[in-house]
DOBA-213907 format. One record per residue (C-alpha): residue number from 0; residue in three letters; x, y, z. Coordinates in Angstrom, 2 decimals. Example, Ala and Ser with C-alpha at 12.3 -4.5 7.8 and 13.67 -1.06 7.14 Angstrom:
BEGIN
 num residuo       X       Y       Z
   0     Ala   12.30   -4.50    7.80
   1     Ser   13.67   -1.06    7.14
# end
This chain:
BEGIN
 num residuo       X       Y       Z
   0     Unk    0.00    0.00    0.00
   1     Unk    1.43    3.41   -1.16
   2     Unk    2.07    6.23    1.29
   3     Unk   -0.79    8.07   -0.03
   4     Unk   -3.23    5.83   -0.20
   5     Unk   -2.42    4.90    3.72
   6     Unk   -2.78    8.37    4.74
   7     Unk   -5.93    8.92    2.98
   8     Unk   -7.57    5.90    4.52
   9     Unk   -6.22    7.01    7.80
  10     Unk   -7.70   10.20    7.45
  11     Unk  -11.59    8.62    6.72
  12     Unk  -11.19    6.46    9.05
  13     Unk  -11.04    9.57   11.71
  14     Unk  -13.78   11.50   10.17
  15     Unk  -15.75    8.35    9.99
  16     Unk  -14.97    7.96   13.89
  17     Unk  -15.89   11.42   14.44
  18     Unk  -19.14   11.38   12.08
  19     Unk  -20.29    8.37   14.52
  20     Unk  -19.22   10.10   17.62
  21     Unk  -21.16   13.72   16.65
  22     Unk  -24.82   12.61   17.87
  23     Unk  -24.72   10.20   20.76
  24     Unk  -21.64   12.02   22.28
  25     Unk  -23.44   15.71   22.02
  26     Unk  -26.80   14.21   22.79
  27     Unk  -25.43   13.13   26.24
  28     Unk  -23.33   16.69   26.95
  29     Unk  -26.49   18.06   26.16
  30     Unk  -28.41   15.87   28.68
  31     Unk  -25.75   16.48   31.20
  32     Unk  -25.74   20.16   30.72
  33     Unk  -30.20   20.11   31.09
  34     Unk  -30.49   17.27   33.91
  35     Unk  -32.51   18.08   36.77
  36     Unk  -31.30   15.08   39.00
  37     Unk  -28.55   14.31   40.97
  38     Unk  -26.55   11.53   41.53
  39     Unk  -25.85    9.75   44.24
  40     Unk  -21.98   10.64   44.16
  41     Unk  -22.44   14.33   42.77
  42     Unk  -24.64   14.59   45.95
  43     Unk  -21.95   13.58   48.20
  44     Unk  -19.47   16.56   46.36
  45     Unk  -21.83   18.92   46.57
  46     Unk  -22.64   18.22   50.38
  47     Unk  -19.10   18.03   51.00
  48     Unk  -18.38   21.72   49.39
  49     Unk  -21.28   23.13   50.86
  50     Unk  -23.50   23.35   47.40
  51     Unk  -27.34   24.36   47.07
  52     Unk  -27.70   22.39   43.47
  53     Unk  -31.04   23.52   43.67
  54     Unk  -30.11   26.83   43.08
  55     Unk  -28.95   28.55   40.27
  56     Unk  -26.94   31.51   39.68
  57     Unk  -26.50   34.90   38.50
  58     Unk  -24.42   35.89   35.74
  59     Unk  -21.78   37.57   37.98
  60     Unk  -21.70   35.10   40.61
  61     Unk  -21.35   32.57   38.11
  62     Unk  -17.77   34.38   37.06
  63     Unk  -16.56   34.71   39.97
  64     Unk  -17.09   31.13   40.54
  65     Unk  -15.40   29.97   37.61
  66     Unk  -12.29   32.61   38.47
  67     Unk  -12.17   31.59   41.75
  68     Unk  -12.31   27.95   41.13
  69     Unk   -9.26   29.14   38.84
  70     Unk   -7.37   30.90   41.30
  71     Unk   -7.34   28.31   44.06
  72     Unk   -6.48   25.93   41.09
  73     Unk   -3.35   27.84   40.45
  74     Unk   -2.44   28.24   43.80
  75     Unk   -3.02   24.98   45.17
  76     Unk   -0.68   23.50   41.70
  77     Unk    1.83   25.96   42.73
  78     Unk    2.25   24.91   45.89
  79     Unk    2.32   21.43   45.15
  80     Unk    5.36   22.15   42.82
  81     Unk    7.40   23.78   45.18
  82     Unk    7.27   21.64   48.00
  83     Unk    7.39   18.18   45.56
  84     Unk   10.78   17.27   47.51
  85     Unk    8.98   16.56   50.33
  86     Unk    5.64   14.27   48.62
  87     Unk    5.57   10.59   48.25
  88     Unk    6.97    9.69   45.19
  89     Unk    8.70   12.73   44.00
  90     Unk   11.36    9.92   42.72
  91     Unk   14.21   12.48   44.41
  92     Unk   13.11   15.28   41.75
  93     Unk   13.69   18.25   44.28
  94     Unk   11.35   21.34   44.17
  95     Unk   10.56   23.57   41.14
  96     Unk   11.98   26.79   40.80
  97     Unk    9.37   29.85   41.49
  98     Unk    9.03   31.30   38.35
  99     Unk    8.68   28.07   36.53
 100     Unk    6.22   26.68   39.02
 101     Unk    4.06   29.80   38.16
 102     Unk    4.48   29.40   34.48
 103     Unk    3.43   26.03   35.13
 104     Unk    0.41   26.66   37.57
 105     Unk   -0.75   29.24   34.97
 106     Unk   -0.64   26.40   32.20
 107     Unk   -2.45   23.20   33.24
 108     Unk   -4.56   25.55   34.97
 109     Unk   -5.90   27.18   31.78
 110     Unk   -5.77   24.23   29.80
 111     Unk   -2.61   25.33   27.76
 112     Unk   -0.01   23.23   29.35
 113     Unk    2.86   24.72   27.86
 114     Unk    5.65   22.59   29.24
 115     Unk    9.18   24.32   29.89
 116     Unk   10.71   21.74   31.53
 117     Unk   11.50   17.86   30.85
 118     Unk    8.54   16.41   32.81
 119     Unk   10.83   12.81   32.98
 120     Unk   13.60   14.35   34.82
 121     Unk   12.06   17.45   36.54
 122     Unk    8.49   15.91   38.31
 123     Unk    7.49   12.96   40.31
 124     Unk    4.66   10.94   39.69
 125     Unk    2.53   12.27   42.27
 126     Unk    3.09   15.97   40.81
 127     Unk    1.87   14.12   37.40
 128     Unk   -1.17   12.46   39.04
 129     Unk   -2.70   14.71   41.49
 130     Unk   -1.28   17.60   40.29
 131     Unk   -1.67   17.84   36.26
 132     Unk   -4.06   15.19   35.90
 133     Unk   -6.44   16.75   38.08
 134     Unk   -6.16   20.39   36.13
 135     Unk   -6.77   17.54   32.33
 136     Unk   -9.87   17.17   34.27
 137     Unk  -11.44   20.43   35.90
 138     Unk   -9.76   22.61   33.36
 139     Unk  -11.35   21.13   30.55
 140     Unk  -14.85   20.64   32.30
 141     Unk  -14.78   24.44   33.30
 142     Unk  -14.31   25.83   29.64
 143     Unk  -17.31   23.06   28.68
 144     Unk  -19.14   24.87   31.66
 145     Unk  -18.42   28.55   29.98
 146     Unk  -20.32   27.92   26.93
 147     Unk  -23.31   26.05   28.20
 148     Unk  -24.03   29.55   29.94
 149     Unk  -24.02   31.13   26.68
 150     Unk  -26.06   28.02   24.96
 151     Unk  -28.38   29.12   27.92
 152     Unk  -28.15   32.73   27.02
 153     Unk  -29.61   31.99   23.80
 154     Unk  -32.78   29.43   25.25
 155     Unk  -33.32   31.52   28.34
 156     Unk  -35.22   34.44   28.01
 157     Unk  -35.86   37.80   31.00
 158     Unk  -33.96   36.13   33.51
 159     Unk  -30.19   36.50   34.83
 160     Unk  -29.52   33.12   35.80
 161     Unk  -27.11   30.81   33.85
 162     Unk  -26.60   27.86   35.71
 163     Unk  -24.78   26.95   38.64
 164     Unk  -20.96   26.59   38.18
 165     Unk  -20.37   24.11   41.14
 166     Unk  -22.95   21.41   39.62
 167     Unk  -21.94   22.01   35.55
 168     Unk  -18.39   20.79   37.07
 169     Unk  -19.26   17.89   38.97
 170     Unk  -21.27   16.63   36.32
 171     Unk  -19.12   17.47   33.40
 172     Unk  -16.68   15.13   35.62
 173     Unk  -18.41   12.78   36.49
 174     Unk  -20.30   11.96   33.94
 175     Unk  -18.86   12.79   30.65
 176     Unk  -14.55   13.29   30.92
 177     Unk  -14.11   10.37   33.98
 178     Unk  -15.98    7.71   32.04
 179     Unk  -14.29    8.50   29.00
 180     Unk  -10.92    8.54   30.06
 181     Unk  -11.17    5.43   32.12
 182     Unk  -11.87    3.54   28.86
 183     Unk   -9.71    5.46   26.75
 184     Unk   -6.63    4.60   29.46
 185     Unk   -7.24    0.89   29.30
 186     Unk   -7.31    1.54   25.33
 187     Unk   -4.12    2.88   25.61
 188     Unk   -2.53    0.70   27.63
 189     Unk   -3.52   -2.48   25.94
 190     Unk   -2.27   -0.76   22.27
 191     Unk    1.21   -0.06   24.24
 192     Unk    1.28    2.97   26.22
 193     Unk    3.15    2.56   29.47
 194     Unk    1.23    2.86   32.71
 195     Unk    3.17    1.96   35.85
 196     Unk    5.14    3.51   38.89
 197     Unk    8.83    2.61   38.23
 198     Unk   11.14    5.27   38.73
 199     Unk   14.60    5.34   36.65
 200     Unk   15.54    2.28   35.31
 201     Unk   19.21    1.44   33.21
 202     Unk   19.46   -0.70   30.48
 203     Unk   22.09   -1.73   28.12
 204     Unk   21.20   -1.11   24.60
 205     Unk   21.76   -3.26   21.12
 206     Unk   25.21   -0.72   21.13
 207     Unk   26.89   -1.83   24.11
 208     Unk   25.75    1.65   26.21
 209     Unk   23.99    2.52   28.73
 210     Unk   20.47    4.03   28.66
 211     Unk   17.87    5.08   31.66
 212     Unk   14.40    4.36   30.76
 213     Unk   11.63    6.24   33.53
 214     Unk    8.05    4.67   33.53
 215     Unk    4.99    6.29   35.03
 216     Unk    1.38    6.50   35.34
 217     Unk    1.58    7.67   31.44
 218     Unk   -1.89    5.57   30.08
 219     Unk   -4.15    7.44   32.48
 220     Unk   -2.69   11.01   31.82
 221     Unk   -2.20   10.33   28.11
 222     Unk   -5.98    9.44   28.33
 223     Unk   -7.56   12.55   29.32
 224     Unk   -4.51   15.07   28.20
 225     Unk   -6.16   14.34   24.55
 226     Unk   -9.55   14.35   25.37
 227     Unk   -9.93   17.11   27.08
 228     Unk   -7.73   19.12   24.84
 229     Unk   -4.79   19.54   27.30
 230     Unk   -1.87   18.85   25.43
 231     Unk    0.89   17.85   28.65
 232     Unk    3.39   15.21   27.85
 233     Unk    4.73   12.99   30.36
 234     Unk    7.74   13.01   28.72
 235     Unk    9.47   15.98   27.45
 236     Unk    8.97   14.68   23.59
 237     Unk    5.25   14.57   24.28
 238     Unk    3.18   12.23   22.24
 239     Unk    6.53   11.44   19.62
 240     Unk    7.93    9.87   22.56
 241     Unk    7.29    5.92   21.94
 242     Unk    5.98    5.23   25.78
 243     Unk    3.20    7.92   25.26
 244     Unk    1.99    7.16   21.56
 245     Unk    4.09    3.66   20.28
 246     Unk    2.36    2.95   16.89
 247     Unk    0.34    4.65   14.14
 248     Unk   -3.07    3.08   15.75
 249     Unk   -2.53    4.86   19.48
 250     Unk   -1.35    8.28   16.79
 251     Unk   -4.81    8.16   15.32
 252     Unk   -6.79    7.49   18.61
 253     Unk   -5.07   10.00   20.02
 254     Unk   -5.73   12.20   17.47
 255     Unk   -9.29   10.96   17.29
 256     Unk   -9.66   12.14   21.33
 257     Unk   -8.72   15.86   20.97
 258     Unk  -11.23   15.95   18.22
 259     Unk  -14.49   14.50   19.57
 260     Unk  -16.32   16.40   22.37
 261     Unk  -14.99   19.29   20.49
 262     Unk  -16.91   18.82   17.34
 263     Unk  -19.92   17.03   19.32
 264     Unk  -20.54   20.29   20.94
 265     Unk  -22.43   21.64   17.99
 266     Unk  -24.80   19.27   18.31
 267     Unk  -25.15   20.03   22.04
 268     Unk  -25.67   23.69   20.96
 269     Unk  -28.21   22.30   18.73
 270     Unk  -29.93   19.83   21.19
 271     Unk  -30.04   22.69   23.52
 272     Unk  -31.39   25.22   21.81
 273     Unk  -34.18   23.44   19.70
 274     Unk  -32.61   23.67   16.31
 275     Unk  -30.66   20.60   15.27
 276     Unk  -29.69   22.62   12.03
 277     Unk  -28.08   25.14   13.91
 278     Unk  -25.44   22.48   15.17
 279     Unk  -24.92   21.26   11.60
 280     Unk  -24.12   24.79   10.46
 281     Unk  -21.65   25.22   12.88
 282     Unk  -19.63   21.99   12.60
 283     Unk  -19.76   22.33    8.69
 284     Unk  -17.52   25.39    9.10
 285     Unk  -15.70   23.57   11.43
 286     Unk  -15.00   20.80    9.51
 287     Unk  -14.23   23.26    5.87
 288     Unk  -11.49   25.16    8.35
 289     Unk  -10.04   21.67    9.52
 290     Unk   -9.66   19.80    6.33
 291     Unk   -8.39   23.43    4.18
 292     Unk   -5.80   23.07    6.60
 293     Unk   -4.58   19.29    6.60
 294     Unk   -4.49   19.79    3.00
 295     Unk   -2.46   23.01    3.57
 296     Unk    0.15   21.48    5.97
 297     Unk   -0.06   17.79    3.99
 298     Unk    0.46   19.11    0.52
 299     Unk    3.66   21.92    2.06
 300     Unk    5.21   18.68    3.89
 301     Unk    4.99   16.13    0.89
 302     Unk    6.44   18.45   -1.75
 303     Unk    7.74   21.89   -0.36
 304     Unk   11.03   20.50   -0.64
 305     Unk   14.16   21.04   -2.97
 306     Unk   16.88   19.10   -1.10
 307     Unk   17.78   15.89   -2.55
 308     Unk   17.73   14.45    0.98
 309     Unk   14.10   15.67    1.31
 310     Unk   13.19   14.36   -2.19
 311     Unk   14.45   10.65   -1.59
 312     Unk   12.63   10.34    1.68
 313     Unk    9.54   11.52   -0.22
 314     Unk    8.66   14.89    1.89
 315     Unk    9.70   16.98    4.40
 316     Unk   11.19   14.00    7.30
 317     Unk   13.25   16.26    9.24
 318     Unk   11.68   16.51   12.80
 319     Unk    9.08   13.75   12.11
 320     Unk    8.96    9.86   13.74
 321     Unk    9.26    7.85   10.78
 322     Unk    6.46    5.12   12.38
 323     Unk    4.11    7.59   11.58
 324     Unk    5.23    9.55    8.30
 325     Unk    4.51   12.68    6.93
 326     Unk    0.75   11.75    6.75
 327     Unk    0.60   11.23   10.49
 328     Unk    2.25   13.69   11.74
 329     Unk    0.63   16.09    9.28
 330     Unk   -2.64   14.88   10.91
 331     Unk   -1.71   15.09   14.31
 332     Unk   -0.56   18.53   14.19
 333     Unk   -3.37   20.35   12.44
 334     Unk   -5.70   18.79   15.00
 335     Unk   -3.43   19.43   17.53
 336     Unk   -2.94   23.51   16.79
 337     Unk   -6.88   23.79   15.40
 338     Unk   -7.67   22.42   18.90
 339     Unk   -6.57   23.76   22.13
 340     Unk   -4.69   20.70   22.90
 341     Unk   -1.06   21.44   22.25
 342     Unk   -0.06   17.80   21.81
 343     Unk    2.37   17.48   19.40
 344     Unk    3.87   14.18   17.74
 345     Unk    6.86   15.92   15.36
 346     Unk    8.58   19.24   15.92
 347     Unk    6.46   21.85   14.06
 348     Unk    9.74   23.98   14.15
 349     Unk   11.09   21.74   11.15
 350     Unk    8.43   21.99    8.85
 351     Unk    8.43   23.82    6.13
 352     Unk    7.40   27.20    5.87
 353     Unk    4.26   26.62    4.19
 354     Unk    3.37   23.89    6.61
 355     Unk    4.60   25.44    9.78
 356     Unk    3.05   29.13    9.23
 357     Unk   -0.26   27.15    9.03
 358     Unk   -0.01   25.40   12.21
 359     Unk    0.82   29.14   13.20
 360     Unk   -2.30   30.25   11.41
 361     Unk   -4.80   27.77   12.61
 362     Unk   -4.21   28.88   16.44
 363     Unk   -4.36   32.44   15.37
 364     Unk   -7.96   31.68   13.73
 365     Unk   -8.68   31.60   17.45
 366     Unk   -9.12   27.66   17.75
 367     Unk  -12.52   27.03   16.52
 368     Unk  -12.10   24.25   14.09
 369     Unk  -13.21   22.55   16.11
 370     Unk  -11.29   24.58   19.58
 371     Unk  -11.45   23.00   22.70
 372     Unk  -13.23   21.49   24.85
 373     Unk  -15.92   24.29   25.46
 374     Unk  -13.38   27.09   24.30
 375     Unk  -14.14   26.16   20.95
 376     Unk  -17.15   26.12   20.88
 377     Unk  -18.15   30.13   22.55
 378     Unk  -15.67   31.02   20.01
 379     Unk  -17.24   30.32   16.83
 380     Unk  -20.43   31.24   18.00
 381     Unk  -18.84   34.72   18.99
 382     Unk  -17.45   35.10   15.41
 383     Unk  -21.18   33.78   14.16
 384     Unk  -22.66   36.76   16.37
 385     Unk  -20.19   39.06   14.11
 386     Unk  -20.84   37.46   11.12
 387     Unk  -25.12   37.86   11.90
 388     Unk  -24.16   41.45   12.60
 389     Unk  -22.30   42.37    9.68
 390     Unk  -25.31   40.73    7.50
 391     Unk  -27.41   43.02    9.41
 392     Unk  -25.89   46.36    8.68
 393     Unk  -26.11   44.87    4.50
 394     Unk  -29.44   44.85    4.69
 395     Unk  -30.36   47.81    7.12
 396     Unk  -31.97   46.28   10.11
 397     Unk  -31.44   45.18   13.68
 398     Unk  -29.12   41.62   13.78
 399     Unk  -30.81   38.25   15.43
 400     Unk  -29.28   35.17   16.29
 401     Unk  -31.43   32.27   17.39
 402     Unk  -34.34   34.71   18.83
 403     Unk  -32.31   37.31   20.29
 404     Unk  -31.48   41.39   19.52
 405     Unk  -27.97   41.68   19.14
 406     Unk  -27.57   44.65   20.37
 407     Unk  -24.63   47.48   21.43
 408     Unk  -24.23   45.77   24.30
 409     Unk  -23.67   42.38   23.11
 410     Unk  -21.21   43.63   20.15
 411     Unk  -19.19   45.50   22.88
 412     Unk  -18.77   42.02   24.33
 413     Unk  -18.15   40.05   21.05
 414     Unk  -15.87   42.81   19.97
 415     Unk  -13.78   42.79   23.13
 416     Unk  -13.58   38.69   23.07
 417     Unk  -12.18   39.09   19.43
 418     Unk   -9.40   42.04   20.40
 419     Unk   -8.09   40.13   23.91
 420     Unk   -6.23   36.83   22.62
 421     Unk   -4.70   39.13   19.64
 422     Unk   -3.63   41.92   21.76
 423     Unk   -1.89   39.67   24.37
 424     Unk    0.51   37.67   21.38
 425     Unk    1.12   40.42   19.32
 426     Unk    2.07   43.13   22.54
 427     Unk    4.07   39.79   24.13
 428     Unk    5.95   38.94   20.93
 429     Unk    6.61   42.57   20.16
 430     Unk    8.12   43.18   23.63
 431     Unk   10.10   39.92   23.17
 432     Unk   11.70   41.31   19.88
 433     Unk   12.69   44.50   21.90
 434     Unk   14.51   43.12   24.32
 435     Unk   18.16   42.17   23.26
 436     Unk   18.03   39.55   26.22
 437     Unk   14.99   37.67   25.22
 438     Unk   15.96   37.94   21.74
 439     Unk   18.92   35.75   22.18
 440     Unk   16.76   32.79   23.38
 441     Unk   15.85   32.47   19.68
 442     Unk   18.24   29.42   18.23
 443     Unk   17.42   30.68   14.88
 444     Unk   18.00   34.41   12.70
 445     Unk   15.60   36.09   10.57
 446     Unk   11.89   35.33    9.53
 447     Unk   12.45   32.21   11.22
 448     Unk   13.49   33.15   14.64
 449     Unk   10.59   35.49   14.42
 450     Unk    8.23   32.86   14.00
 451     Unk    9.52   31.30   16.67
 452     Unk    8.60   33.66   19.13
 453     Unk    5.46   34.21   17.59
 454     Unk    4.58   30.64   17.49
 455     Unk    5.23   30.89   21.90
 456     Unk    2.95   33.63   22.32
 457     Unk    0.43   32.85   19.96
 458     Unk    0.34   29.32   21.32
 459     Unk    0.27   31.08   25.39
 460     Unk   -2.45   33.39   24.59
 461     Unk   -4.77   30.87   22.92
 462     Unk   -3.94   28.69   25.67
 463     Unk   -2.48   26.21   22.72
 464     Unk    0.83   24.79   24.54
 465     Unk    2.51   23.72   21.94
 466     Unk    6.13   24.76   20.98
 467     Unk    7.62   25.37   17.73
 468     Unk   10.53   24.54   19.23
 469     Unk   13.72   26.22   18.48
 470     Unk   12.99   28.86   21.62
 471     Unk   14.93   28.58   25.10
 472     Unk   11.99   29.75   26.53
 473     Unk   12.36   28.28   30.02
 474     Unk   14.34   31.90   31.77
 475     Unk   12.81   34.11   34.47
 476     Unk   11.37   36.98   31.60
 477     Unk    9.99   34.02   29.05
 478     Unk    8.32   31.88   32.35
 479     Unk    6.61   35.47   33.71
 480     Unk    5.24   36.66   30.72
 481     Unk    3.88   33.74   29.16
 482     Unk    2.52   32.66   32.61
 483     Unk    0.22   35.75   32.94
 484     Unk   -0.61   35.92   29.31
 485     Unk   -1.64   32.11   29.82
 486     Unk   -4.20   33.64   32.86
 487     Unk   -5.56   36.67   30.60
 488     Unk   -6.00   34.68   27.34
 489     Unk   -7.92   32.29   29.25
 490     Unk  -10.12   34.16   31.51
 491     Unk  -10.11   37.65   30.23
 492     Unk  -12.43   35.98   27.08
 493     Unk  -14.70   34.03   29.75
 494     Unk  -15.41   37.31   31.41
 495     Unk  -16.84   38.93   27.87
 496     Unk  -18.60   34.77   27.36
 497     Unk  -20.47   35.09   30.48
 498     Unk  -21.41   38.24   30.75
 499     Unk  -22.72   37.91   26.78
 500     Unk  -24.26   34.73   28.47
 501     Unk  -26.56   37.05   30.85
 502     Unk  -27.06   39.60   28.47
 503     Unk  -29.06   37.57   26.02
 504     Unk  -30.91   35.61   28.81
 505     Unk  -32.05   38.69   30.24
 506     Unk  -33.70   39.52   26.73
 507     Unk  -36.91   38.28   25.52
 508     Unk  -38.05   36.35   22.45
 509     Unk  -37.91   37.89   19.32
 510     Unk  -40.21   35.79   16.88
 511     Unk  -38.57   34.97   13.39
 512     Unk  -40.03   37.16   10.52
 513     Unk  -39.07   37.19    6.87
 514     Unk  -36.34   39.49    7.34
 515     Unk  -34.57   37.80    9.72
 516     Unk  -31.10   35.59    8.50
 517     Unk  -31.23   32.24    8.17
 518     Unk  -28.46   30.82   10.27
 519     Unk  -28.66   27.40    9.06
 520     Unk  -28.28   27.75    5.74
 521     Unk  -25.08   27.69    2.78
 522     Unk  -25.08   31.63    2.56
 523     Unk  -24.72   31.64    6.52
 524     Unk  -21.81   29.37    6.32
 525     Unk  -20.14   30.86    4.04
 526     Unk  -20.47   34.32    5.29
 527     Unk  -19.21   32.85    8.64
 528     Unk  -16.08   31.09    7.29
 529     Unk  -15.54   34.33    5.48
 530     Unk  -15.76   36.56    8.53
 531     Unk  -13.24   34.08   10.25
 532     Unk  -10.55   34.61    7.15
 533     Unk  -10.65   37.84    7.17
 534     Unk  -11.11   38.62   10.87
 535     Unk   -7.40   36.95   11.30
 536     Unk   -6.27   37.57    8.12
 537     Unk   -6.75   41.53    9.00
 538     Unk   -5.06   40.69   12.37
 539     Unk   -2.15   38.69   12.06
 540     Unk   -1.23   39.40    8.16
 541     Unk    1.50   41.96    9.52
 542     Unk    2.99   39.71   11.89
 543     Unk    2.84   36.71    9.32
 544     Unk    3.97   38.63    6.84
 545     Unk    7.52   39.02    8.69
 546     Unk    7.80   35.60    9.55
 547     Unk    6.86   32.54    7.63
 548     Unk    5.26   34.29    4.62
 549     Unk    9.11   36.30    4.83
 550     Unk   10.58   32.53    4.58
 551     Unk    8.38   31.34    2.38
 552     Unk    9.18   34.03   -0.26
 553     Unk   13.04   33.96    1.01
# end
């Protein structure tokens, strides 16, 4: 079987996975998300942390839960870092240094997990289990939590209650990620991915040397670090190291994991809001955005080389695992950087131009195609709020979406969601390129160095993770900055989400005439994937322009 005809079949086979996923996956979120019970366990957490579940809550004291929540989840991941030389099984790693302990706290607790550290010789297994495991599990249920208030936004009408925070997260836990990654783990484990406690271990290798091998709890991390869109390795060559992801079948379910709950979610939105089409709109621009770019990045690996080297190994190989080829690795990191995940399987920093500035791209489109899990999800529909607006002003009369005014008071909202996560890379990476200091962290000169640093704080303030590599990013300045713009890239946009969220609930109905857009439709999704083009395009074509386009055309 030829190269290309294996990654094409590989590449069905995951849509075909995902196609079968979309409705029973997003019919239970949705379920979750409307359930008036209680179980018998999610009873026992909310006794235990003093809960009403009975009652639900305001807009505002629905944020400050979730930033809260976030807070003592920093703090409490902090703390465990710095005082790891004195836990159980710290395997004699002693404790983290401050500044990369907050850079750290700051990243599994937004769901970026940018790593600047080797987690095999730097953290102990019980760091790794009740520290970053925990924050793959609550991180990932909060931003799920986040846009089920603005679903409710939408279906709720003259009220300011969205929910209650405390009983989204238990559930979201409990029912929907836990499950999941328990079966996803064993998955894992029987395909080949290590899952034990050993510490260090030497062996002699076929060469006569000496090697040491460290196991670990890896299964059960590597589990729900791809499904809910986390992105932490265990190891500091993530999921291209061959104890995390050992053969092209784990690549694919991997792959397959960071994907699903985020393109179920549009059918959750739809479920939710009484409009099944509404959910197939969205994930239809999902899915144009995803496969435009796997072609991109495929087609720029396979043949956007002119070294002879690079011509007999049929593509760009530099950087890549040759078990899983150009094709897999092509695959892996679109999803990976069109997702909030931040897994990566190859080292995006040797691909080419072409293939790299799209990896680049597709986390500046904001990670909607799908996004994360729940980040993804308010996004688009934030961009689909501008999109319904700009239709409005063509025609002359007051933009709706799904029953509701959109008003100067929601576009203040949508607008400042849209100018936070651009702001944050483009002001980092511009202070980065002033400073002579931080400037010689980059390992490369010219448009490539650039992107480099661009590809860090683009990937911080989209809460991404992943590196392009090439970047000695782990220094007092580089561990600071991207640590806070890892906090205001994440919550800065929930703020503007929730408080959207009460907006529209507080409206009432407004009954569909013949004047008002049809959001389900072809002209609606193509007017949304064009407001997404051109909303980044506008954004980032400067800053692209002096780095990989620069390379590209060099």
């Amino acid at each position: 079987m030829s190269d290309t005809l294996a990654g094409c079949l590989q590449a069905l086979l995951l849509v075909a996975a995902l196609a079968l996923s979309y409705r029973p996956l997003g019919d239970h979120l949705a379920r979750v998300l409307t359930a008036t019970g209680h179980g018998r366990v999610e009873r026992l957490v909310h006794r235990a942390g003093g809960v009403n579940a009975a009652v639900e809550q305001r807009w505002p004291v629905y944020l400050r839960s979730v930033l809260a929540f976030s807070a003592v989840s920093v703090l409490f991941l902090y703390a465990f870092l710095r005082l790891q030389h004195h836990l159980l099984l710290s395997l004699g790693r002693g404790a983290v240094p401050a500044d990369l302990s907050f850079n750290t706290a700051a990243s599994f607790a937004t769901n970026t997990n940018w790593q600047a550290y080797a987690g095999e010789s730097v953290m102990g297994h019980l760091v790794q289990m009740a520290g970053f495991t925990v924050q793959n599990f609550v991180s990932s249920a909060v931003g799920i939590a986040v846009v089920a208030t603005l679903i409710r936004g939408f279906t709720r009408k003259q009220t300011d209650q969205v929910g209650n925070f405390w009983v989204d997260l238990t559930r979201l836990v409990l029912r929907v990620l836990l499950p999941l990654a328990f079966v996803f783990a064993l998955v894992l484990a029987a395909s080949g991915v290590i899952q034990n406690l050993h510490g260090a271990h030497e062996v002699t290798t076929l060469a006569g040397g000496h090697q040491s091998l460290t196991g670990g709890p890896v299964a059960s991390q590597e589990a729900i670090k791809q499904l809910g869109t986390n992105g932490g390795g265990f190891f500091n060559a993530n999921s291209a190291h061959p104890f995390e992801n050992p053969t092209a079948l784990t690549n694919l379910i991997e792959i397959y994991l960071m994907l699903v709950i985020a393109f179920a979610l549009p059918r959750t939105f739809g479920a939710m809001t009484g409009d099944h089409r509404q959910g197939y709109a969205i994930v239809t621009v999902m899915a144009l955005l995803w496969v435009a770019s796997l072609v991109t990045v495929t087609v720029n690996e396979l043949h956007g080389v002119s070294s002879a080297a690079g011509r007999a190994a049929g593509g760009m190989m530099e950087g890549k695992e040759t078990r899983f080829g150009i094709w897999g690795s092509a695959l892996f990191a679109v999803s990976t950087t069109l997702t909030s995940c931040g897994a990566v399987n190859s080292a995006h920093d040797s691909y080419t131009p072409g293939g790299g500035g799209m990896t680049l791209f597709d986390m500046m489109l904001g990670e909607i195609a799908p996004g994360g899990t729940g980040s993804g999800l308010y996004g688009i529909l934030i961009l689909a709020i501008v999109a319904v607006f700009v239709a409005g002003l063509m025609v002359g009369r007051t933009p709706e979406y799904l029953g509701k005014k959109l008003r100067g008071r929601e576009m203040k909202f949508a607008s400042l969601y849209l100018l936070t996560t651009p702001a944050l890379a483009l002001t980092g990476a511009a202070l980065a390129m002033a400073l002579p200091g931080e400037r010689a962290a980059m390992l490369n000169s010219g448009p490539h160095g650039f992107s480099e640093v661009l590809y860090a704080l683009t990937s911080a303030a989209n809460n991404n993770g992943s590196a392009f590599a090439g970047l000695s990013a782990n220094t007092g300045w580089y561990n600071t900055v991207l640590g806070v713009v890892m906090l205001l890239g994440r919550y800065l946009p929930m703020v503007f989400v929730v408080a959207l969220a009460g907006s529209l609930a507080g409206q009432r109905h407004v009954p569909v005439t013949a004047g008002t857009l049809a959001t389900h439709r072809p002209l609606f999704i193509a007017l949304l994937t064009g407001v997404v083009l051109i909303v980044v395009g506008l954004t980032y074509f400067p800053a692209l322009a002096l780095g990989p386009i620069a390379e590209a055309l060099h």
